[in-house]
C-alpha positions in Angstrom: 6.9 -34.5 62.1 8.1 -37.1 61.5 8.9 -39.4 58.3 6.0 -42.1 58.9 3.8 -38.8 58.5 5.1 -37.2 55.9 5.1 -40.7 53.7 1.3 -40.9 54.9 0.5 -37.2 53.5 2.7 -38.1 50.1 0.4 -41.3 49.8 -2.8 -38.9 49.9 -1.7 -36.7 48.5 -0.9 -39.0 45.2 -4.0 -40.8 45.4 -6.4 -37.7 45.1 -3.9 -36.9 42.0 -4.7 -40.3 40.4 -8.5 -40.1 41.2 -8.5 -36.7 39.6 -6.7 -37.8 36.6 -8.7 -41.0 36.1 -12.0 -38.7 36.5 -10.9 -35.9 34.0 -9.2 -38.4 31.3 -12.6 -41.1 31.4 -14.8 -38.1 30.6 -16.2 -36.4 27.4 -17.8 -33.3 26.5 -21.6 -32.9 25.2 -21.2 -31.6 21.7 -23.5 -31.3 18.5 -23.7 -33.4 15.6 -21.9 -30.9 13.1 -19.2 -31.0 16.4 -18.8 -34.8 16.5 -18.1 -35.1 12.9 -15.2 -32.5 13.1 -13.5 -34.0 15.9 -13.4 -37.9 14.5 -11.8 -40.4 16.4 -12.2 -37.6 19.8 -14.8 -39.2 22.0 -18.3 -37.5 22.8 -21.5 -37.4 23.8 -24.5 -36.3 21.6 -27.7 -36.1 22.6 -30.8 -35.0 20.6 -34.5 -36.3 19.4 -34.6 -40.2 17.6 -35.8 -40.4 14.0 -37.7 -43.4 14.6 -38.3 -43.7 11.3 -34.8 -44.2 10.6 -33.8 -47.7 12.6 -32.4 -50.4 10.8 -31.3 -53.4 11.9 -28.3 -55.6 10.8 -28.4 -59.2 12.1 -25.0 -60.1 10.0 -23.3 -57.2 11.7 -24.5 -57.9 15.1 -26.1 -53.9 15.1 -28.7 -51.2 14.7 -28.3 -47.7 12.9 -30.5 -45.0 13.7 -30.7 -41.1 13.1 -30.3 -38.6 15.9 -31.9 -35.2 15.8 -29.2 -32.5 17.4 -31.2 -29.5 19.1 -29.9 -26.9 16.1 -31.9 -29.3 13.4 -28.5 -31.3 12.6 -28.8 -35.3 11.8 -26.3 -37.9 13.1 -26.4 -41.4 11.7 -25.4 -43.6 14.9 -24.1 -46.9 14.5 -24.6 -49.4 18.0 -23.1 -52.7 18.4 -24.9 -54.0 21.0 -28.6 -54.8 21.6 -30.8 -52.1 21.1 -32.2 -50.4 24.8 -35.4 -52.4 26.0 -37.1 -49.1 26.2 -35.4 -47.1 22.9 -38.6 -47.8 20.7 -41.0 -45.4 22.6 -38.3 -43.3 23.6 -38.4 -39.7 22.5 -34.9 -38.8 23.1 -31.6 -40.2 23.1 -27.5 -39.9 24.4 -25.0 -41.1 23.1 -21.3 -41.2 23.5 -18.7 -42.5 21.2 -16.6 -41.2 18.8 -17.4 -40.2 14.6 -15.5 -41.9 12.0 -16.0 -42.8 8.6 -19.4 -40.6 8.1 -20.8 -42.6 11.1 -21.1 -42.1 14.8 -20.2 -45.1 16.4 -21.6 -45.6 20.0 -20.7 -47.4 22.5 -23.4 -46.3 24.7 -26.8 -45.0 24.5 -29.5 -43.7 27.6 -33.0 -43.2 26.3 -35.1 -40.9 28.1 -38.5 -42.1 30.1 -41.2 -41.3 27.8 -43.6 -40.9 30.7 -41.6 -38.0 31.4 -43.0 -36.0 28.5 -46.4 -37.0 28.9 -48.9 -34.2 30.0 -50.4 -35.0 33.0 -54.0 -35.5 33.4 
């Protein structure tokens, strides 16, 4: 074979490597509340039921705080800097993914869920 070849199979071969690393290193595990706040600073995702009744808003801070409902019971105060989700106020559930720190989870990131998907159908 020759070297032209062998350089080309070295190339791909280094590539899929990078891919692979930059796939495994930008991901994060699903973990519970209680999990997230004994791993600070480790980012996660969380995902669980929204207290509703919990949302605050803080216009000098530039974000919201709301509570987040693990499946085993467990509550996680979650700290967003950004706007909150057009559709977060009728949804039911919630992920997020960030990291805990200070007795707060700070997210970077949250999906609602559809409510329509839990409605019964008629």
């Amino acid at each position: 074979m020759k070297i032209g070849a062998w350089i080309a199979i070295l190339m791909g071969a280094l590539g899929i490597g990078m891919t692979l690393y930059a796939f495994l290193s930008s991901s994060s595990p699903y973990v519970s509340a209680k999990e997230a706040a004994q791993h600070p600073g480790m980012r996660v995702h969380v995902a669980g039921e929204i207290d509703h009744s919990s949302v605050q808003t803080s216009l000098d801070a530039g974000a919201f705080e709301f509570v987040l409902i693990d499946e085993h019971g467990d509550r996680l105060r979650v700290r967003y800097g950004k706007a909150k989700p057009g559709n977060f106020d009728m949804a039911p559930k919630a992920s997020v993914s960030g990291y805990y720190e200070n007795g707060v989870f700070l997210a970077d990131d949250i999906k609602t869920q559809c409510p329509s998907k839990y409605e019964a159908s008629s």
